[in-house]
KEZA-649477 format. One record per residue (C-alpha): residue number from 1; z, x, y; residue in three letters. Coordinates in nm, 4 decimals. Each point is the difference from the previous one (the first is absolute). Layout:
BEGIN
<kenu NUM <Z X Y> 'ALA'>,
...
This chain:
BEGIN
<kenu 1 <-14.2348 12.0766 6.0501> 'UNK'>,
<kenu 2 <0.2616 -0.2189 0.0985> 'UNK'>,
<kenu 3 <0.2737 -0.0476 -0.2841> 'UNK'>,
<kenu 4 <-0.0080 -0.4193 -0.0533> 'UNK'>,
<kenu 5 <0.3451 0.0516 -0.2145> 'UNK'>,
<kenu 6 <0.2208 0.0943 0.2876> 'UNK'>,
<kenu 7 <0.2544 -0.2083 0.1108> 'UNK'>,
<kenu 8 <-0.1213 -0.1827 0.3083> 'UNK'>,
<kenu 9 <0.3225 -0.1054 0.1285> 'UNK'>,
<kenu 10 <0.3043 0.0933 0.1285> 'UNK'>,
<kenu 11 <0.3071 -0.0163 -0.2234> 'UNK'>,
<kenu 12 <0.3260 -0.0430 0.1770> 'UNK'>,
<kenu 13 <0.1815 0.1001 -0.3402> 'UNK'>,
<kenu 14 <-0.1043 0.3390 -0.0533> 'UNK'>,
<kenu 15 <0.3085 0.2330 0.0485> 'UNK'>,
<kenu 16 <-0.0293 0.3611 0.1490> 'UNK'>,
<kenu 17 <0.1603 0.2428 -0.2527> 'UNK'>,
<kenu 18 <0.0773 0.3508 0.1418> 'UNK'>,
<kenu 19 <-0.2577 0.1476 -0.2367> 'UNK'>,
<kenu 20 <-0.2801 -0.2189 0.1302> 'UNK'>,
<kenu 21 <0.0910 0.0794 0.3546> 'UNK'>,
<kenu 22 <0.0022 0.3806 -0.0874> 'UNK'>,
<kenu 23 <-0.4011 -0.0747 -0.1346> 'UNK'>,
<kenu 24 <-0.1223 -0.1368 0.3150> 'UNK'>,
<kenu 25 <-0.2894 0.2495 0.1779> 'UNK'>,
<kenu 26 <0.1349 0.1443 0.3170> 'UNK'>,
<kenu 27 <-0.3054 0.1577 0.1710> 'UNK'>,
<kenu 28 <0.2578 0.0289 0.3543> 'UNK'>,
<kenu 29 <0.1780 0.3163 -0.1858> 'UNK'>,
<kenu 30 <-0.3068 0.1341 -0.1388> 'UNK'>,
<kenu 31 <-0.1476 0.3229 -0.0601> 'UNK'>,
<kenu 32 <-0.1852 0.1784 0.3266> 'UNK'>,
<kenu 33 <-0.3222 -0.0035 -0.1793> 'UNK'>,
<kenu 34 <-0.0108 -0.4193 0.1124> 'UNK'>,
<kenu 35 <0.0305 0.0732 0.3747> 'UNK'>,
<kenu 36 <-0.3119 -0.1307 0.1003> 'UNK'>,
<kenu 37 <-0.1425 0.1649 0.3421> 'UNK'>,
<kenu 38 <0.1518 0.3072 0.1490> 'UNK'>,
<kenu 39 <0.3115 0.1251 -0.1769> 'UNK'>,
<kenu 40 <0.2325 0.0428 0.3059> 'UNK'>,
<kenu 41 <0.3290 -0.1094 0.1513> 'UNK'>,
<kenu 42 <0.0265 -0.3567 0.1351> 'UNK'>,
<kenu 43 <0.2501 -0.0665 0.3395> 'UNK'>,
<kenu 44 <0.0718 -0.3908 -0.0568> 'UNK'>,
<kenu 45 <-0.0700 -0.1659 -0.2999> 'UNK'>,
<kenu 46 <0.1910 -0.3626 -0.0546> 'UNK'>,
<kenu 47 <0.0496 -0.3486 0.1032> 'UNK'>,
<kenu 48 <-0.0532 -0.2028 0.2990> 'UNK'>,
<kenu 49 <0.1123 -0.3195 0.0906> 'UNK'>,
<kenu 50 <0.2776 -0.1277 -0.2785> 'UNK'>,
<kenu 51 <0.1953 -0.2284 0.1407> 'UNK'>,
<kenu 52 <0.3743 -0.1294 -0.0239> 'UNK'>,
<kenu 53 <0.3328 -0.0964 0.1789> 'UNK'>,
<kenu 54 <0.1603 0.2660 0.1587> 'UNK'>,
<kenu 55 <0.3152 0.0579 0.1891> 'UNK'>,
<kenu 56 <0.0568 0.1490 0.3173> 'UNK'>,
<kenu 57 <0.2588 0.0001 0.1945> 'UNK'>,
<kenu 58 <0.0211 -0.0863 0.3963> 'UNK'>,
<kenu 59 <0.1277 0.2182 0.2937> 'UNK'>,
<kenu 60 <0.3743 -0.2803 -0.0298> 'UNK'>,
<kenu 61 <-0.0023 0.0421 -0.3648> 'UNK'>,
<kenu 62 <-0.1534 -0.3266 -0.1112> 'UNK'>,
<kenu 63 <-0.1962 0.1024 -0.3147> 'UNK'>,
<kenu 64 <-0.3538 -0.1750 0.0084> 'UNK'>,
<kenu 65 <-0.2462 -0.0764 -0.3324> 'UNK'>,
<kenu 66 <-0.3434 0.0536 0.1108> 'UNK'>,
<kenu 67 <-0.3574 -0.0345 -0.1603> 'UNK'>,
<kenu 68 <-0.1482 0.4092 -0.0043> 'UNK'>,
<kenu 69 <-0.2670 0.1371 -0.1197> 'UNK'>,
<kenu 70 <0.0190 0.3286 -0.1445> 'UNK'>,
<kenu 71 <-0.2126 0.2523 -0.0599> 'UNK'>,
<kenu 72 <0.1117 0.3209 -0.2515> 'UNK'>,
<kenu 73 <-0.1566 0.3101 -0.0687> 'UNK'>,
<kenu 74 <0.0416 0.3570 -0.1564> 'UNK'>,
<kenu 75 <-0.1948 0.3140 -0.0104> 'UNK'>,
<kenu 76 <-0.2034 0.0850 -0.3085> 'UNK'>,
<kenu 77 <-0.0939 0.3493 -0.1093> 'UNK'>,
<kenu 78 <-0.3296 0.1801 -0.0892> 'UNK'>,
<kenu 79 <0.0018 -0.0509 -0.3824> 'UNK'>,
<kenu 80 <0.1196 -0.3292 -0.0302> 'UNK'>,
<kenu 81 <-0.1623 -0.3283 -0.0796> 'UNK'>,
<kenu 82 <0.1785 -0.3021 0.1831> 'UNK'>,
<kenu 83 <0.3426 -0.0642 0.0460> 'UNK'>,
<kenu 84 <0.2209 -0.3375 -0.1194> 'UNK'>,
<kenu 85 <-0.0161 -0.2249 0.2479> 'UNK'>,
<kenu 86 <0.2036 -0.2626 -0.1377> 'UNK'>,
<kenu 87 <0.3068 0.2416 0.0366> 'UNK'>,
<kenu 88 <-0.0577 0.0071 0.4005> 'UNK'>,
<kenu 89 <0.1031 -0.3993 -0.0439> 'UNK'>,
<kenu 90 <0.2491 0.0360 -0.2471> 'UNK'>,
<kenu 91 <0.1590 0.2922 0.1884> 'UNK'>,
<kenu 92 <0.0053 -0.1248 0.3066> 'UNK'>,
<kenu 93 <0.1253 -0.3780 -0.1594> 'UNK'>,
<kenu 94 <0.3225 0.2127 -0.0943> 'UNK'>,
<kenu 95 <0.0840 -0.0025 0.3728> 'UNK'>,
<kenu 96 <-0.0960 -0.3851 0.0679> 'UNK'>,
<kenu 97 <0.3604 -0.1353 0.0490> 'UNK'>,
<kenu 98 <0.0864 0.2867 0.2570> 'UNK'>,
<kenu 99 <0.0040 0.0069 0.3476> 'UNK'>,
<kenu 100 <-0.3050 0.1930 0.1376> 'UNK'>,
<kenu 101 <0.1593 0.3091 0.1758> 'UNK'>,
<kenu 102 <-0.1189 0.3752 0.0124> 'UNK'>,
<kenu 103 <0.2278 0.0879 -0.3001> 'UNK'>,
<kenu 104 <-0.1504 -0.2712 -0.2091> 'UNK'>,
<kenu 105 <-0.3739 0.1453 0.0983> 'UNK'>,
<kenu 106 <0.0909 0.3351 -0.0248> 'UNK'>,
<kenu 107 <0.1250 -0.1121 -0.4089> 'UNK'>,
<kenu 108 <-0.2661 -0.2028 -0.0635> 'UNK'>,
<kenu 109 <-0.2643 0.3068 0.1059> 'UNK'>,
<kenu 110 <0.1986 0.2419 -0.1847> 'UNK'>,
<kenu 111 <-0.0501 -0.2469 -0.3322> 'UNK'>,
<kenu 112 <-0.3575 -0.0113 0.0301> 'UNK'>,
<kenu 113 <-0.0204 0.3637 0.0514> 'UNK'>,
<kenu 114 <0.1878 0.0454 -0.3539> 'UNK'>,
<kenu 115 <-0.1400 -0.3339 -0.1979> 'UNK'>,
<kenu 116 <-0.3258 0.0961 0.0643> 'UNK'>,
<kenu 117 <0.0406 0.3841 -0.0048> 'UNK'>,
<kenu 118 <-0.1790 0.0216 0.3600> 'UNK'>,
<kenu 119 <0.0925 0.2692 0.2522> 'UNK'>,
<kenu 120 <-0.0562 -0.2470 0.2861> 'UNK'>,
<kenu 121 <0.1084 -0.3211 0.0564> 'UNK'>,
<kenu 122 <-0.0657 -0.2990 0.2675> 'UNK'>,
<kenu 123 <0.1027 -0.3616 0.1043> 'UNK'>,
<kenu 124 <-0.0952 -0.2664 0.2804> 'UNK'>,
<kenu 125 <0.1329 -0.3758 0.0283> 'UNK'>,
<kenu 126 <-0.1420 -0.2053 0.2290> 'UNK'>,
<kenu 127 <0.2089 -0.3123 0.1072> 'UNK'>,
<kenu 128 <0.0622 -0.2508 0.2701> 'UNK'>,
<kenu 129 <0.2934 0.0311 0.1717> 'UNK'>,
<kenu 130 <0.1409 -0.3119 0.1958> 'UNK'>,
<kenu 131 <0.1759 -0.0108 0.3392> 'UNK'>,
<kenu 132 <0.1330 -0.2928 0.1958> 'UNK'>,
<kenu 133 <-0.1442 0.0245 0.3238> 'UNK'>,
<kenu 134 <0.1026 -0.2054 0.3083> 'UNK'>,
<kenu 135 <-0.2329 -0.1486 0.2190> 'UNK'>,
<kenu 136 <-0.0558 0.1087 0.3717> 'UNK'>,
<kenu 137 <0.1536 -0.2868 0.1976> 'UNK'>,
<kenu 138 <0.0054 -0.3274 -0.2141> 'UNK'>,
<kenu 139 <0.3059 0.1011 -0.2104> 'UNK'>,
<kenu 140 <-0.2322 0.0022 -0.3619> 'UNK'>,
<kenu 141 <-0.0016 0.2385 -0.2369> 'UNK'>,
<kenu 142 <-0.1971 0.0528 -0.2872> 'UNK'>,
<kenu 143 <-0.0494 0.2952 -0.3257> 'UNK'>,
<kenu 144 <-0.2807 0.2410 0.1175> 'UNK'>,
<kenu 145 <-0.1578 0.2131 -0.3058> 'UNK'>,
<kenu 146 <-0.0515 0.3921 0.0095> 'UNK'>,
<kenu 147 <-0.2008 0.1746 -0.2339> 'UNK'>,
<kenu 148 <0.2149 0.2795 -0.0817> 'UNK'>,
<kenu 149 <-0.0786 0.3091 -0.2313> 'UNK'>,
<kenu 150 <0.2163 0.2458 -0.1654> 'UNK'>,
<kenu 151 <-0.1777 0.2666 -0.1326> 'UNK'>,
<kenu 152 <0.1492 0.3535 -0.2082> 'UNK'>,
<kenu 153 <-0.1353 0.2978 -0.1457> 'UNK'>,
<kenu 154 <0.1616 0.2530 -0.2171> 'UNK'>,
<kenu 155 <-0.1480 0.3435 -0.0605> 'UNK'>,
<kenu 156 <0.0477 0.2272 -0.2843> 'UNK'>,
<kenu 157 <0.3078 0.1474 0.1203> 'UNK'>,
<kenu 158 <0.1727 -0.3183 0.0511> 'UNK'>,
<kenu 159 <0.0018 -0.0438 0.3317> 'UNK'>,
<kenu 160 <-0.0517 -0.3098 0.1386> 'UNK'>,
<kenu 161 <-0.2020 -0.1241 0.2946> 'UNK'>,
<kenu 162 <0.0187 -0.3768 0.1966> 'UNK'>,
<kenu 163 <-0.2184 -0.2495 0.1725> 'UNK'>,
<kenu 164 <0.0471 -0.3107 0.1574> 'UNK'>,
<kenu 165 <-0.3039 -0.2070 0.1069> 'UNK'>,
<kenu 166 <0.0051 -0.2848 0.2331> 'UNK'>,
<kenu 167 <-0.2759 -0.2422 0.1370> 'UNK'>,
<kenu 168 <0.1157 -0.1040 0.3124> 'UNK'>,
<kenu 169 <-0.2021 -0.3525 0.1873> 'UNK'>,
<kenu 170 <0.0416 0.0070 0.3670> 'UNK'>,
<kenu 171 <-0.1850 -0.1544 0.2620> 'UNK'>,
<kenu 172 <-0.2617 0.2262 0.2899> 'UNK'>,
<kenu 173 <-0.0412 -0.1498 0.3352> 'UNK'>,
<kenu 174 <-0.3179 0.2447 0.1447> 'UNK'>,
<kenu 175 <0.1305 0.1642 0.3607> 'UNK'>,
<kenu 176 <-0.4125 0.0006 0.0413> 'UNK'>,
<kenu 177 <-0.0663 -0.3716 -0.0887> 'UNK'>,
<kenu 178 <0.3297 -0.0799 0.2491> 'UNK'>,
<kenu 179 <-0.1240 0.1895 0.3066> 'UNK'>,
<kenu 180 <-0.3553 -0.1763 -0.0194> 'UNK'>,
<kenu 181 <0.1946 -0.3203 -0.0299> 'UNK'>,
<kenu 182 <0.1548 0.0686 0.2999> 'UNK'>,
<kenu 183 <-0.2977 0.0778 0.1663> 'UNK'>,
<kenu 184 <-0.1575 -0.2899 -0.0538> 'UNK'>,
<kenu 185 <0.2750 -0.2037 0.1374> 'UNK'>,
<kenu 186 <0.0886 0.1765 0.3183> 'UNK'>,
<kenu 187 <-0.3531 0.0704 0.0701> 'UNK'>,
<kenu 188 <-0.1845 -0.2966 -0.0695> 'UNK'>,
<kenu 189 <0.2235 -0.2676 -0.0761> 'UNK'>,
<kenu 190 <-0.0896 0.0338 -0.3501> 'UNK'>,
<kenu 191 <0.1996 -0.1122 -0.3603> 'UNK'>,
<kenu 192 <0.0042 0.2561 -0.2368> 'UNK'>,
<kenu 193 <0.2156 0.0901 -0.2641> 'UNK'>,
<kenu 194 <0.0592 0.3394 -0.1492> 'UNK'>,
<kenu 195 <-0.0691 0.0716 -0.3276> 'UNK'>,
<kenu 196 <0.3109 0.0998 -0.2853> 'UNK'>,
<kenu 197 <0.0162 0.0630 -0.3705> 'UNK'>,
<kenu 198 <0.1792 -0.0215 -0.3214> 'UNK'>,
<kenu 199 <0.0272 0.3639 -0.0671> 'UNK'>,
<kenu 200 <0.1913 0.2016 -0.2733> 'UNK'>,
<kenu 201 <0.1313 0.3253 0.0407> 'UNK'>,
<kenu 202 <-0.0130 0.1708 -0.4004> 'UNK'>,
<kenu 203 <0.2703 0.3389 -0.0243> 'UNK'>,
<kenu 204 <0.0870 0.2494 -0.2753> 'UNK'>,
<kenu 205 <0.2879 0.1755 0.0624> 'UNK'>,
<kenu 206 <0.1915 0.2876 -0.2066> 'UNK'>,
<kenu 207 <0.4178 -0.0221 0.0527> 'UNK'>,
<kenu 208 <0.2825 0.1935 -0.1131> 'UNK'>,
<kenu 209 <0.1159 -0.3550 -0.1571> 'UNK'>,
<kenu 210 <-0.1865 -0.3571 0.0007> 'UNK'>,
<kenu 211 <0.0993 -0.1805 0.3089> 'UNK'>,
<kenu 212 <0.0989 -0.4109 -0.0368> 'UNK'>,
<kenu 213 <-0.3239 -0.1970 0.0592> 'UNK'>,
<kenu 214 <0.2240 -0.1201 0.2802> 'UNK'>,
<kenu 215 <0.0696 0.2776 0.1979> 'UNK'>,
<kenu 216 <-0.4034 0.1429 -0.0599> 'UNK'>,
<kenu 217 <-0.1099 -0.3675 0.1370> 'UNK'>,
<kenu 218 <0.2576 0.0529 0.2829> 'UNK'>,
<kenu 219 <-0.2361 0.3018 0.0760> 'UNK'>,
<kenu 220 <-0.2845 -0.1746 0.0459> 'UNK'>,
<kenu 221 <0.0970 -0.2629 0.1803> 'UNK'>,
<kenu 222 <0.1671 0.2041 0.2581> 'UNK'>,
<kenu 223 <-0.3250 0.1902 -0.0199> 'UNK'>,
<kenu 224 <-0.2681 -0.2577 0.0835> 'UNK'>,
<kenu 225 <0.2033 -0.3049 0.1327> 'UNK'>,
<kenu 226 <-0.2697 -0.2839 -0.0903> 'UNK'>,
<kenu 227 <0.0646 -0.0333 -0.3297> 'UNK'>,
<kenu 228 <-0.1369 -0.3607 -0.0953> 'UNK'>,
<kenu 229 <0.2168 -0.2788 -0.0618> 'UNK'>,
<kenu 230 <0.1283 -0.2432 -0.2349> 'UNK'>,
<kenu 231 <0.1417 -0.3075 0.0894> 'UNK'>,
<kenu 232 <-0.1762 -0.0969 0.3636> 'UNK'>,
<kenu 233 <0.0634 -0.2636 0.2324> 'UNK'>,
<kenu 234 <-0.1729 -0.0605 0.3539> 'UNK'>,
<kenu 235 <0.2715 0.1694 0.1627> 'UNK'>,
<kenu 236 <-0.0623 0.2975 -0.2836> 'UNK'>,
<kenu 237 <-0.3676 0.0599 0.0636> 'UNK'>,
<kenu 238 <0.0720 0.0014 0.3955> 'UNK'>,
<kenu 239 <0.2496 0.3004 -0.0834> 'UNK'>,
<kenu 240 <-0.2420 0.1560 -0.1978> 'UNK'>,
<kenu 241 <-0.2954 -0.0117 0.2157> 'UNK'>,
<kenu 242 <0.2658 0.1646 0.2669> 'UNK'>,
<kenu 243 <0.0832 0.2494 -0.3033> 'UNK'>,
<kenu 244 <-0.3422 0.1052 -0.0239> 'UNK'>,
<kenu 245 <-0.0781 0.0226 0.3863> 'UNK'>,
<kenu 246 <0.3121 0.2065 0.0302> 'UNK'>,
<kenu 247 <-0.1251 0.2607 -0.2663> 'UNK'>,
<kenu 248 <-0.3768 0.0238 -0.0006> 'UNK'>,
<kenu 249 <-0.1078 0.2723 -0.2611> 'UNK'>,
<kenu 250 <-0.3642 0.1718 -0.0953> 'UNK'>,
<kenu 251 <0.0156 0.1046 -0.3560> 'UNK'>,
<kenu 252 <0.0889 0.3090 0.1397> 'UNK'>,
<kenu 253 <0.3241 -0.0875 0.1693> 'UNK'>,
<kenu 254 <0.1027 -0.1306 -0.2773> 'UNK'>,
<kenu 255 <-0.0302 0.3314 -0.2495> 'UNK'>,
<kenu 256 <0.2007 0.1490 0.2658> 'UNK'>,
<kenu 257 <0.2596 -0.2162 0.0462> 'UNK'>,
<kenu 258 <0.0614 -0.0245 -0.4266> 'UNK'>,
<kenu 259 <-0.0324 0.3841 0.0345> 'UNK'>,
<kenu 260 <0.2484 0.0431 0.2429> 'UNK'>,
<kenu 261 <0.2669 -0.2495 -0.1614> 'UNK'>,
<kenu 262 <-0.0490 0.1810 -0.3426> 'UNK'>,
<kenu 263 <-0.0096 0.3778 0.1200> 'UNK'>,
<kenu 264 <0.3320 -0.0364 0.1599> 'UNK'>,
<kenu 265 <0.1906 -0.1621 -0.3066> 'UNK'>,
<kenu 266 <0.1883 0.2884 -0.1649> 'UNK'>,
<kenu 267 <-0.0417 -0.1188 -0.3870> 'UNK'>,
<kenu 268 <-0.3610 0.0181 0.0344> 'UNK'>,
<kenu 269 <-0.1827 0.3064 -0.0610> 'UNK'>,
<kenu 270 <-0.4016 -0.1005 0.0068> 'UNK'>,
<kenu 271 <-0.2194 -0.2631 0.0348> 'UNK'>,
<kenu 272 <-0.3352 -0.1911 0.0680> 'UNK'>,
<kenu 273 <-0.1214 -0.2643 0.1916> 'UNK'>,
<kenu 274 <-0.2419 -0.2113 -0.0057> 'UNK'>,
<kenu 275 <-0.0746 -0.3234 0.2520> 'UNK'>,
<kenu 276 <-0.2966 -0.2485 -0.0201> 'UNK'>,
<kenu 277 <-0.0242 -0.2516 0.2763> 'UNK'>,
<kenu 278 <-0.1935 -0.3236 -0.1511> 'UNK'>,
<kenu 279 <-0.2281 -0.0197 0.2937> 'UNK'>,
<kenu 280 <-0.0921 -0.3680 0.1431> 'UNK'>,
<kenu 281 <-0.2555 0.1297 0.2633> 'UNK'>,
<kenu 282 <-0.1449 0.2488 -0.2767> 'UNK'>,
<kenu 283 <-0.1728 -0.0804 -0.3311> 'UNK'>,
<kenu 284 <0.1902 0.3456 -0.0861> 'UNK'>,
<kenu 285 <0.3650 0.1224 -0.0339> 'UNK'>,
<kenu 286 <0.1098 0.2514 0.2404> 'UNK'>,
<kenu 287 <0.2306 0.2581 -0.1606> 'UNK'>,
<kenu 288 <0.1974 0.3084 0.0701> 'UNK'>,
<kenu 289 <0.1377 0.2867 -0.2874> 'UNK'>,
<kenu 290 <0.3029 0.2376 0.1099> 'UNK'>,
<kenu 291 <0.2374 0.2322 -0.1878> 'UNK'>,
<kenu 292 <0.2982 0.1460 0.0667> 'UNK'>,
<kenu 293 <-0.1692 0.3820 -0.0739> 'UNK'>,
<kenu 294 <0.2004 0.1512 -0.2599> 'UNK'>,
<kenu 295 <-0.1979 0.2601 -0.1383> 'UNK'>,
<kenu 296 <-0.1500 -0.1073 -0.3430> 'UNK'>,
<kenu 297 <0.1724 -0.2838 0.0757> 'UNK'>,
<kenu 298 <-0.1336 -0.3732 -0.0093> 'UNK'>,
<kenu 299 <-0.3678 -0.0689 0.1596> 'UNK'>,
């Protein structure tokens, strides 16, 4: 029966005493006998997606504040109920006014390893990283956005483990689609025009040390060539049409060629590929998966 005497508002003067705080039920740090389900060890268990200005700083040293999202997580044993999840925030909030380098992710894992008395720790933050780019032949230029990723795990020794992500938009002229165009022309006199994409190219890579967004878009680009453009004139979209005859790619080419640009930089020691080509002949996306083939490694 529902108590009609209770206050049914809320009272901006009430004041939190110690002793009151001390009362409140905290079912997280519970006894075992409230684990509901099977009573057994948990890998990640955290938060996804806070958000908040972050700095980072470029490959000359200009120090950028960017919107991330961050997800954090620890490990939770067999035998424990739930962990504090406000303390992932408030941990990592400790950190907000630093520059984002491995030594501040390597502190900020170690601190939720002992805040929330975890044996395992991990991180992710997702942000947007601008780049002026010029156009092809119009003298332009304009910021292009790159979904970049930097992902660490620490294990219960300590030791520390990094990612970087990157989503990477390029365009995919078909070599097919050209040669049939070309067919049609020389043998009957015919106007065709071969088919192209907007394509993205998505890679997870392990490295001895993060690389600058700068120098890992520097990879791709030198890796696929027809990345699409930002600022684009008449002149600009002649150049890139040219762009994309000169370096017609299947899906498949184009796991190679990020393969082969990534296996020969020396700071990186694994990772996976993954291309989709938005098709405009098919009503389905044509996509290739490579890795470099560490054992155990990434798949």
């Amino acid at each position: 029966m529902i108590n009609t005497q209770l206050k049914r508002f809320y009272d901006p003067t009430f004041t939190m005493s110690e002793s009151y705080k001390d009362s409140l039920p905290d079912l997280q740090n519970g006894p075992a006998s409230l684990i509901e389900g099977a009573n057994v060890p948990i890998q990640q268990v955290g938060i996804s997606n806070f958000r908040l200005p972050l700095k980072y700083a470029s490959r000359s040293g200009e120090i950028l504040t960017l919107e991330t999202s961050v997800d954090g997580y620890v490990s939770l044993d067999a035998g424990k109920k739930g962990i504090n999840m406000s303390r992932i925030m408030r941990t990592f909030y400790e950190f907000k006014d630093e520059v984002i380098t491995p030594e501040v992710i390597e502190y900020i894992l170690r601190a939720y390893r002992e805040n929330l008395g975890s044996r395992e720790s991990f991180i992710r933050m997702n942000f947007n990283y601008p780049m002026l780019k010029e156009s092809l032949r119009s003298d332009l230029e304009g910021y292009q956005y790159y979904a970049i990723g930097l992902e660490a795990h620490m294990d219960d020794r300590g030791r520390m483990r990094s990612f970087m992500h990157i989503d990477f938009i390029y365009s995919s002229a078909c070599p097919c689609s050209f040669e049939l165009a070309e067919h049609a022309r020389e043998t009957r006199d015919v106007a065709a025009i071969s088919h192209s994409q907007r394509s993205v190219s998505q890679v997870t890579l392990e490295t001895d040390r993060f690389l600058h967004p700068e120098e890992l878009v520097e990879l791709m680009r030198s890796a696929l060539m027809t990345e699409t453009q930002v600022m684009v004139k008449r002149e600009d979209e002649q150049a890139f049409a040219e762009l994309n005859g000169a370096y017609q790619k299947f899906v498949e080419d184009a796991a190679r060629l990020v393969f082969d640009k990534l296996n020969a930089h020396p700071q990186i020691r694994d990772f996976v590929v993954r291309c989709a080509h938005m098709e405009s002949l098919h009503s389905h996306d044509a996509v290739s998966r490579i890795c470099k083939g560490v054992p155990h490694g990434l798949r």
